[in-house]
N, C-alpha and C positions, 0 to 999 in steps of 0.2 A: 491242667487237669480239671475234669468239670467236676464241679463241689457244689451245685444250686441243685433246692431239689423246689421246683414252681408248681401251682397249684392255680387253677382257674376256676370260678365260681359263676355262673352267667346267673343274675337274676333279671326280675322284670325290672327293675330301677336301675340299679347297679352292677357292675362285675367288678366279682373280689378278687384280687389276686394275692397269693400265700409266699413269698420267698423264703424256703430257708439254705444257710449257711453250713455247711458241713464243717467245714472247718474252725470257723469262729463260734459255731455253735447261735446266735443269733436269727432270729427272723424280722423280715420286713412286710409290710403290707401297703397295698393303696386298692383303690375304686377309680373306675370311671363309669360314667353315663353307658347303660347296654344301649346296646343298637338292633333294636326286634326287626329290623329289615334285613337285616344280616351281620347275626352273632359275632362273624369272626372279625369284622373290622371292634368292637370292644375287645375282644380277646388280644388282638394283637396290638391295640390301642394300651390294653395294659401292662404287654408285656414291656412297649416302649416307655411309658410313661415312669416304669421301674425302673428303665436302663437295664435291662437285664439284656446281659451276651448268650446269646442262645446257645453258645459254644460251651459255655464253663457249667449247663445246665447240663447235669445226670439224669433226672426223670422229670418227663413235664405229664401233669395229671391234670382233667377237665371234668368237671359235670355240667350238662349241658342243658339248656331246655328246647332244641331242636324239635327231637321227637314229640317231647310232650305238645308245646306248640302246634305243631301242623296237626294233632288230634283233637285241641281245640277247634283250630281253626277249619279245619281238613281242608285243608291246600294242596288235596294229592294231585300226584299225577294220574293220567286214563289209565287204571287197571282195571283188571277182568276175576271171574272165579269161576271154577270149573268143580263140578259137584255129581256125587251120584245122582241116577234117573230121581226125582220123585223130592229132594232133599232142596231143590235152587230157596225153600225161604227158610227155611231156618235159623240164618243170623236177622229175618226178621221177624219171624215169631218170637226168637228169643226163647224165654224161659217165665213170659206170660206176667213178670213183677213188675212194678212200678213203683219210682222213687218216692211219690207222694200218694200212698193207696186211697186219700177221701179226695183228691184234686181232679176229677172227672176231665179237667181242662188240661191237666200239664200232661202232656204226649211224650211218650223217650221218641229221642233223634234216633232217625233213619241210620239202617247201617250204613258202613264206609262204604260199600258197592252195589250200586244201583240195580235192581232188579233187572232193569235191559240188562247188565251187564256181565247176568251170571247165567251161568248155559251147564248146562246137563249131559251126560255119558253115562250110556249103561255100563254100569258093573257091580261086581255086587260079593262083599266078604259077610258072611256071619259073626256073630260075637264071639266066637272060637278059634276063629282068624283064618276059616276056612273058606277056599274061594268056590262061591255059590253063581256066581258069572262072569268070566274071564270080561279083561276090559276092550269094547269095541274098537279097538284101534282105525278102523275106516270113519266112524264117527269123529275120534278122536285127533284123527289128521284134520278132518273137515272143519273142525273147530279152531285147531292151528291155525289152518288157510285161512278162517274168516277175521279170528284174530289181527293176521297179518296185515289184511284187507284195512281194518281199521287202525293198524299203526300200534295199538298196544302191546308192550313189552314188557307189562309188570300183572303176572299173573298167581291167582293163588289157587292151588289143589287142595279139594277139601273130599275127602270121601269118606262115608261110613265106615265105622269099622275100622278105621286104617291104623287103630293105634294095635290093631291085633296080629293083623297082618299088613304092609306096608305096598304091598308085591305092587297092586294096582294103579297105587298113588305113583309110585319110582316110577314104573314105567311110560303113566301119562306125563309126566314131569320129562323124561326122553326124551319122549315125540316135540313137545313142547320148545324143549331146546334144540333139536335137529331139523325144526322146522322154524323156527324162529331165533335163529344164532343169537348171541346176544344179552337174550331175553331172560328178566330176574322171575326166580318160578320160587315159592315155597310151598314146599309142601307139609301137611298139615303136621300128618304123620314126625314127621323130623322136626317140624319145629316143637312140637305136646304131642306126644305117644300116649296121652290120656283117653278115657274114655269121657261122656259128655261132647255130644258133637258140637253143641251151641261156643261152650267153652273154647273148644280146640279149633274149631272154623274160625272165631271170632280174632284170636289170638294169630293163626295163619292170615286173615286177610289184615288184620291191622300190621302185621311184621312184612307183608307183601307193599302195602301202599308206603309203607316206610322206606323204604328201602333203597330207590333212589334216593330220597330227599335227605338221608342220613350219610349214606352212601359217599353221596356226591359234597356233604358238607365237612364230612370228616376225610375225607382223599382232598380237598383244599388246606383244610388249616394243617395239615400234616407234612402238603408240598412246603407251604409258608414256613413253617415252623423247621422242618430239610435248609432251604433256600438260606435261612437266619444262621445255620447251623450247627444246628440241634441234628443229633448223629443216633437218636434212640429211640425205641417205640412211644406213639402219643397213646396214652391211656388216659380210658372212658369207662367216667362211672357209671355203673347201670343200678337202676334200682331194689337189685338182689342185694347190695353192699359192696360189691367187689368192683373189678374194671376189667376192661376186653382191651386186648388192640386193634387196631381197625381192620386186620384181618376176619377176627368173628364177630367186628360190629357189623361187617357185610352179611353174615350169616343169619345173625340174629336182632336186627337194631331195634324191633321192638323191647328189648332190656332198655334201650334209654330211656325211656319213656317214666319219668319221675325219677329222672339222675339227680338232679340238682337237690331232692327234698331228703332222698338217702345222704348224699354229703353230711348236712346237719347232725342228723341222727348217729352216724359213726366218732363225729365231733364230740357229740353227747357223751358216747361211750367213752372214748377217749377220757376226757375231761375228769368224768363220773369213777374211773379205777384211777387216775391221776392223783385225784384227792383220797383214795381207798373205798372208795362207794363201788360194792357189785351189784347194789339195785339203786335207781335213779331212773328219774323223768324229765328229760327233754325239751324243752320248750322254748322254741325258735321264731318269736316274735319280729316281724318283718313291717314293712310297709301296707301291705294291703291284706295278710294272712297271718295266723299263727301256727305252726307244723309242730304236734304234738307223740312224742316217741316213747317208750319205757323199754329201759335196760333190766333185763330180771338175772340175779347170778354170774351178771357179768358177759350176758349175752343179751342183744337186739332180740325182741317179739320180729316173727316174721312170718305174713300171710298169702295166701295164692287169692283170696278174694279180694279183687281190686280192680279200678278201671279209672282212664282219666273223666272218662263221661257213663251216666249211668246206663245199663243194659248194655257195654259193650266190654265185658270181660276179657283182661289181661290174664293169662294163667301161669303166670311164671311165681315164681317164688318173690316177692318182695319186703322189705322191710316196712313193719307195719307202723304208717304214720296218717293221724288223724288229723286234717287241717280243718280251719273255719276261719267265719271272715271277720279276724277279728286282728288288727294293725294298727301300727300307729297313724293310718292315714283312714281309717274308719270311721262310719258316718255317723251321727248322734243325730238320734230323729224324733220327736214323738208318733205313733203310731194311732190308727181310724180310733182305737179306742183310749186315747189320752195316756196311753202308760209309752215309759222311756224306753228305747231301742238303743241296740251299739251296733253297726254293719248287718249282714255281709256290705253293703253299697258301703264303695271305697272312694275317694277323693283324688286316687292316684296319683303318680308324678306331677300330672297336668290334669286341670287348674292346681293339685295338691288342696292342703290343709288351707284353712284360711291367714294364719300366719305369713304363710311364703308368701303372702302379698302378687300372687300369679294368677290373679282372676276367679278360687274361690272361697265362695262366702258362708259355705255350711260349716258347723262346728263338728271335729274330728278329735279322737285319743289325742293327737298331736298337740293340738288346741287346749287343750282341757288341761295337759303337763305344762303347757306354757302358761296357761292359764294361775296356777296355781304354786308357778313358779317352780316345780318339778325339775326342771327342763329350761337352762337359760336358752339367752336370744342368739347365740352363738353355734353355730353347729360346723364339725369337719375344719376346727379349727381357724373360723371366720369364713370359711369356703359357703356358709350361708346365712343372713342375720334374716332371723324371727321377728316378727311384729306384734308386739305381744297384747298391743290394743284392739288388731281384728281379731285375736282370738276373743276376748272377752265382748269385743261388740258382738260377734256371731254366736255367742253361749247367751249371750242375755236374750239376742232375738229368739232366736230360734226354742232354748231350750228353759232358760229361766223366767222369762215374761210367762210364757203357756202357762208353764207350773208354778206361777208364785213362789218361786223360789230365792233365796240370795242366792249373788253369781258367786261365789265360792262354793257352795253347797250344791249349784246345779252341774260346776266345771266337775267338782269329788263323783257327784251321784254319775257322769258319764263314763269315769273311771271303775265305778265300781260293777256298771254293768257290763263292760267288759271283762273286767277278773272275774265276775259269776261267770262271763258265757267260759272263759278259758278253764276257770276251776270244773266246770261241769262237763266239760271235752276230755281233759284229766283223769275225771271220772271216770269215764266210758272205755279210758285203754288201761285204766286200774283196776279198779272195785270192779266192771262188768265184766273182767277176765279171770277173778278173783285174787286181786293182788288187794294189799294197804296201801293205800298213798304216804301213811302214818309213817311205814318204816323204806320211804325213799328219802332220797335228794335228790333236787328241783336246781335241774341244769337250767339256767336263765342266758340265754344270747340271744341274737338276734338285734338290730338298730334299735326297737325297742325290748327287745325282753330284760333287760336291767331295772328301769323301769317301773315293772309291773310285776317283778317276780319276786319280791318278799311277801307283798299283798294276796298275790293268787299262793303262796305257801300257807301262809295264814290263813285264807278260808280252807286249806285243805289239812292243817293243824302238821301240815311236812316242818318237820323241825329245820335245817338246812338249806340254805340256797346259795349254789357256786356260779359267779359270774367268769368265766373264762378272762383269761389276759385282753384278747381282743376280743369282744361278743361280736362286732358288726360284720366282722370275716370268718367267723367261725365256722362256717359252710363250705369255706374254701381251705378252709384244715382238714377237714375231714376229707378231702379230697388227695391231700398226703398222705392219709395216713391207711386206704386202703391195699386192700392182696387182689390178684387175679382171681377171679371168680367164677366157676361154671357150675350148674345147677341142671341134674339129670334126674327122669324116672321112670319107671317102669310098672304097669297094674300086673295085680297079682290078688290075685282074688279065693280067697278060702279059710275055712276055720283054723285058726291058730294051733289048734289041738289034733288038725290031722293033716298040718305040713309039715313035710321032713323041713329039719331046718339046713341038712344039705343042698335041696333043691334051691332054699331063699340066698343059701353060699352061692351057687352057681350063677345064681342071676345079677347077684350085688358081683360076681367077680366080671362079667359080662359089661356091665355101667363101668365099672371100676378101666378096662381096657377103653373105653371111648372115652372116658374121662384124662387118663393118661395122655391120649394121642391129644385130644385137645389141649392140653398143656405143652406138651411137647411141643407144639404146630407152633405156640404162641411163646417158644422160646425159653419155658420154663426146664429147671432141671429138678433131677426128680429125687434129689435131695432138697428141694424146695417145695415138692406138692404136700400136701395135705390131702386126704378123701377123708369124706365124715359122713358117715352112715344112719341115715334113718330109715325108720317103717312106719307106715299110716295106717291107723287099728281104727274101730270103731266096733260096741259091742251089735250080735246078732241082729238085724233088724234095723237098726238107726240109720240115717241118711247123711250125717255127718263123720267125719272121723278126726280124730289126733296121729299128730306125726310126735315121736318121740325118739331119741340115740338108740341105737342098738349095736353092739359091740361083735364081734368075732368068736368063735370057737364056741366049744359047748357050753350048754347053761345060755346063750347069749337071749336067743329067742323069750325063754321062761323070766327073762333078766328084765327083758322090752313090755314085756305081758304085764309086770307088777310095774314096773314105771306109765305105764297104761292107765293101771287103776287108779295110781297117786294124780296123774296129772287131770283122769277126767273130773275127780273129786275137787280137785284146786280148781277146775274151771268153772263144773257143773255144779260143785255142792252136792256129787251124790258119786256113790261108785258100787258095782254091781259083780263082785265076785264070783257068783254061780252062774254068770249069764255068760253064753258062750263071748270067745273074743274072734273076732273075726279081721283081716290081714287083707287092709285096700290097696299099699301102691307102697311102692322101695324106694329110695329118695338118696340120693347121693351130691355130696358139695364137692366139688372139688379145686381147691384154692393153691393157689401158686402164690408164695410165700415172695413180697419183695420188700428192699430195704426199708427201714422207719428213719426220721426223722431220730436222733436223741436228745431227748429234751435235756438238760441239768439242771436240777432246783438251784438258785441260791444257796450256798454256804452261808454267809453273812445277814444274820436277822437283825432288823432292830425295833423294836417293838411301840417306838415314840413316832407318830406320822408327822411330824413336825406341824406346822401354824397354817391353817387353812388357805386359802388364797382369794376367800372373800367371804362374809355372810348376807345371807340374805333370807326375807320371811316364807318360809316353805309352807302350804296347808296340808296337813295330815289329820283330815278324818275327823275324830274323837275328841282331838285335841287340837283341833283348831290348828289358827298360825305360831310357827313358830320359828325362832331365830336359830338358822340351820348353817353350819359350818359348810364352806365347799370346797372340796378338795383337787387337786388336778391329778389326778393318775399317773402323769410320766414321774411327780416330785415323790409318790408314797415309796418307799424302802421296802425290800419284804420284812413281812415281819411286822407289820404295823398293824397296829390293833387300837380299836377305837370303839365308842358307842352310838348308839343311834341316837337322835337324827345326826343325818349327814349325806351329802350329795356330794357322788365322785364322779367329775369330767373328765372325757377322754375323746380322743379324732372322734372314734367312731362310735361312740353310745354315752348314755350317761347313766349310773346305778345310784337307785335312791336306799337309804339304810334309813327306816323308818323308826319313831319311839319303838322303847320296849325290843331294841337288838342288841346285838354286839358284833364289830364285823372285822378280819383281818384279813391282810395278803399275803400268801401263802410264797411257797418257794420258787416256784413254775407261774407267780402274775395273778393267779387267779384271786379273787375275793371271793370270801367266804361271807357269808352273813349267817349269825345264828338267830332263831325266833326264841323268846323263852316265852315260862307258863302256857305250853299247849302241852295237854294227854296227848299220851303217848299210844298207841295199838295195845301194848302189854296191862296199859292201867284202863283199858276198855272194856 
């Protein structure tokens, strides 16, 4: 009987993989080496390296960084776009912003498809979705033929208007496929029934040039994973939260696109109600980045503004995660005008830090904990020894000489410019949303976020900070622990105060039927789905809007209206009662409900962590060096409780509990660390 339920995690250094046990209740984990030439020999590298029988496996879940990849890199295949007369630049005009508005030099990348590449057909819908010029099909053949001519078979339809009425787009999409059997077509319309054409073009030709390359990478490890096997759907996280099977990863594989960084953040959640926290923040401390999330009420932030590269908008719903370059393989540099830097310029796997003794010589986060003794020489359970003289020779060149520094002082000061940049990112998905950071908890994982997350709690006065059981794999947890996922919507455009709210029944019941079928397609039964209903408000006049819950039956609408003014108050700091409310777009989730993993605390607490396993002089700051107990993680009991300082080793991370803590291990692994004497939000 299969009782595994696996989890795969592809990062750029590592892939995690997640084992757990149904029956014994236990989980296992390991790492190996990714393979960026192609993902699936790591993937499958670790499913061996586990031993795992793909046979006794119930569900195998992935997050992947496929998609996002080839958008870095755009390694498409020859595709085409096809546009109304008059419309072929518009995903290069864009929407006229620029990442850095005083940088006269920094240019946004070129769209995904080349101006040859996009060709034009009259037709033509008004913004009422009514058809103002039927689509020229003799044009639109000849566009076919030319097509054919050059061998392309991944094309994308993009026409005005099309989220109003569809009519024009479906049928050049037709011709497309009756003249070019075969051939992968998106059309714009069906994939963002939104208006904004920059947004929804953008969006179709990026899900267009994906499409093979996802396509084709997920019908492999599926055969593999068959062949092993494994007798059940592969599920793929997309960055809405949820997972597809690779039936509507065909459909839609622009959702991969930042799978792997959603993993984390559902982690987060996880974690965050685990310990009884309904608000927490996130933060996913890696090698060359740190992926910053907030849980509010017991739910992920989640945004449609987003893109892997700037000016090229994804418009799907995604989970809202702030990253910067800030790792443990980040760069410590002085700057033209003498003041201290931390990253983004990363050291990465290769040469890495200058510890790994792998050819480099700049000083790194990495360097600076080894430096400082944070971080012994031992990593992954001898799977790598640190050298803890080039860290400190490379902080003295590089960063303590310049600034007359001592190297302890200069190894502290590289650390702490990190934790500003992380504590200031923090900021920006709290305080600029209007939350308190005061009244969360600071989920710390990641290879480094142990590390570094009492410190960054502290500059943010967050009383709390839970280390997960495992931090270094905790990406590939959250990779267990999501639902099936699909995310629909529909514009709908009018003053709140003079739509029947029959009509907004009609149309949610409308989503609600495509939503179904799409679960259904994907094997879900429908005592398993879930639909969850929003509407996107915005008062009269504004350019922006809020999506908020809105429930069924009467009252529901007038119910959305006042949750409207509460939330824009909590964002905006201001709320506008007499000003009309005006009703942009209908929004429906629809999640298909599958097994969870069940965790069991420990019964058995003991609250004595028995006798360190070594001491050694740790610098902390304020208080200098000092003689720090170090614990090993597999020996601590639940239930152990101890005071700061103190440094706990484990495979895959190491957590520092600095003076002035207290920290225990909870029932479920996790370590707790408390901060005392910081105000609190209430005593503010």
């Amino acid at each position: 009987m299969a009782n595994l339920r696996v989890a795969v995690d592809v990062g750029g250094t590592f892939t995690d993989v997640c084992i757990f046990d149904e029956e014994t209740q236990e989980m296992r984990v390991t790492k190996v080496p990714s393979t960026p030439h192609d993902p699936m020999l790591a993937v499958m590298g670790g499913v061996e390296r586990a031993k795992i029988n793909l046979a006794d496996v119930s569900l195998f879940s992935h997050g992947t960084t496929v998609a996002t990849n080839a958008l870095i890199t755009r390694k498409f295949p020859a595709a085409a776009m096809i546009t109304t007369q008059g419309f072929r630049d518009v995903i290069e005009i864009r929407d006229g912003t620029k990442d850095d508005l005083w940088d006269a030099y920094n240019d946004v990348s070129g769209p995904y498809i080349r101006r040859r590449d996009r060709f034009e057909v009259a037709e033509r819908i008004d913004f009422s979705g009514k058809v103002v010029t039927p689509l020229d099909e003799v044009e639109a053949r000849r566009l076919a033929a030319l097509l054919r001519k050059r061998g392309t078979t991944t094309i994308a339809v993009c026409f005005i208007n099309s989220y109003a009425n569809p009519a024009n787009e479906i049928r050049m999409r037709e011709i497309l496929q009756e003249e070019l059997p075969g051939a992968t077509v998106s059309a714009s319309a069906e994939i963002l029934p939104e208006i904004f054409e920059h947004d929804r073009f953008n969006t179709a030709v990026s899900n267009a040039v994906l499409a093979p390359l996802v396509t084709g990478y997920v019908d492999r490890l599926a055969a593999q994973l068959k062949d092993g096997g494994y007798t059940g759907d592969l599920l793929l996280l997309h960055s809405g939260g949820g997972s597809m099977t690779p039936r509507m990863v065909k459909r839609y594989p622009v959702r991969l696109a930042a799978s792997g960084i959603a993993a984390g953040a559902i982690a987060a959640k996880h974690v965050a109600q685990q310990c009884g926290f309904e608000d927490a923040v996130g933060l996913d401390m890696g090698g060359t980045s740190t992926d910053i999330c907030l849980v509010s009420g017991g739910e992920l932030r989640i945004t449609k503004e987003w893109q892997v590269e700037y000016g090229h908008p994804i418009v799907f719903p995604s989970i809202e995660v702030l990253t910067i370059g800030a790792g443990g393989g980040s760069l410590a540099h002085i700057d033209i005008a003498g003041a201290l830097r931390n990253g983004p310029q990363s050291a990465g796997a290769a040469p890495g830090p200058a510890c790994y003794n792998s050819g480099g010589d700049q000083p790194t986060n990495c360097d600076a904990n080894v430096a400082l003794n944070r971080l012994g020489t031992s990593l992954a359970g001898g799977a790598k020894t640190l050298d803890r003289t080039l860290s400190l020779e490379a902080i003295k060149r590089v960063i303590a000489e310049p600034l007359d520094m001592e190297l302890a002082e200069a190894a502290y000061a590289i650390l702490q410019v990190a934790n500003a940049n992380m504590a200031d990112a923090v900021r920006l998905i709290s305080i600029r949303r209007g939350y308190d950071p005061r009244d969360f908890a600071l989920i710390a994982f990641g290879g480094a976020g142990a590390l570094h997350g009492a410190e960054v709690a502290r500059e943010l006065n967050i009383p709390t900070v839970v280390v997960p059981a495992n931090p270094g794999v905790t990406s590939a947890l959250g990779c267990l622990l999501v639902d099936i996922r699909h995310d629909l919507s529909a514009m709908f455009s009018g003053l709140a105060s003079e739509t029947d709210p029959g009509e907004i029944e009609v149309r949610f019941k409308t989503l609600e039927k495509e939503a179904s079928s799409r679960l259904r397609h994907e094997g879900v039964n429908d005592e398993n789905a879930v639909l969850k209903r929003e509407i996107s408000m915005r008062y009269a006049g504004q350019w922006r809007s809020l999506s908020v819950p809105i429930g069924t039956g009467r009252g529901a609408l007038e119910t959305a209206i006042e949750t409207f003014h509460q939330e824009h108050e909590r964002e905006f700091a201001f709320r506008q009662d007499d000003q009309p409310v005006e009703i942009y777009q209908l929004l429906l989730s629809a999640i298909g409900k599958t097994p969870k993993p069940a965790f069991i605390p420990a019964t058995e607490l003991n609250a004595d962590p028995g006798e360190p396993v070594s001491t050694r002089e740790v610098y902390f700051g304020n208080t200098g060096w000092l003689s720090t107990p170090v614990y090993d993680r597999r020996r601590l009991p639940a239930g152990a409780t101890f005071s700061g300082p103190a440094i706990i080793d484990q495979l895959d991370s190491t957590t520092v509990v600095p003076p002035r803590t207290t920290a225990e291990i909870d029932g479920w692994g996790n370590i707790r660390i408390h901060l005392h004497d910081l105000p609190s939000s209430k005593e503010s």
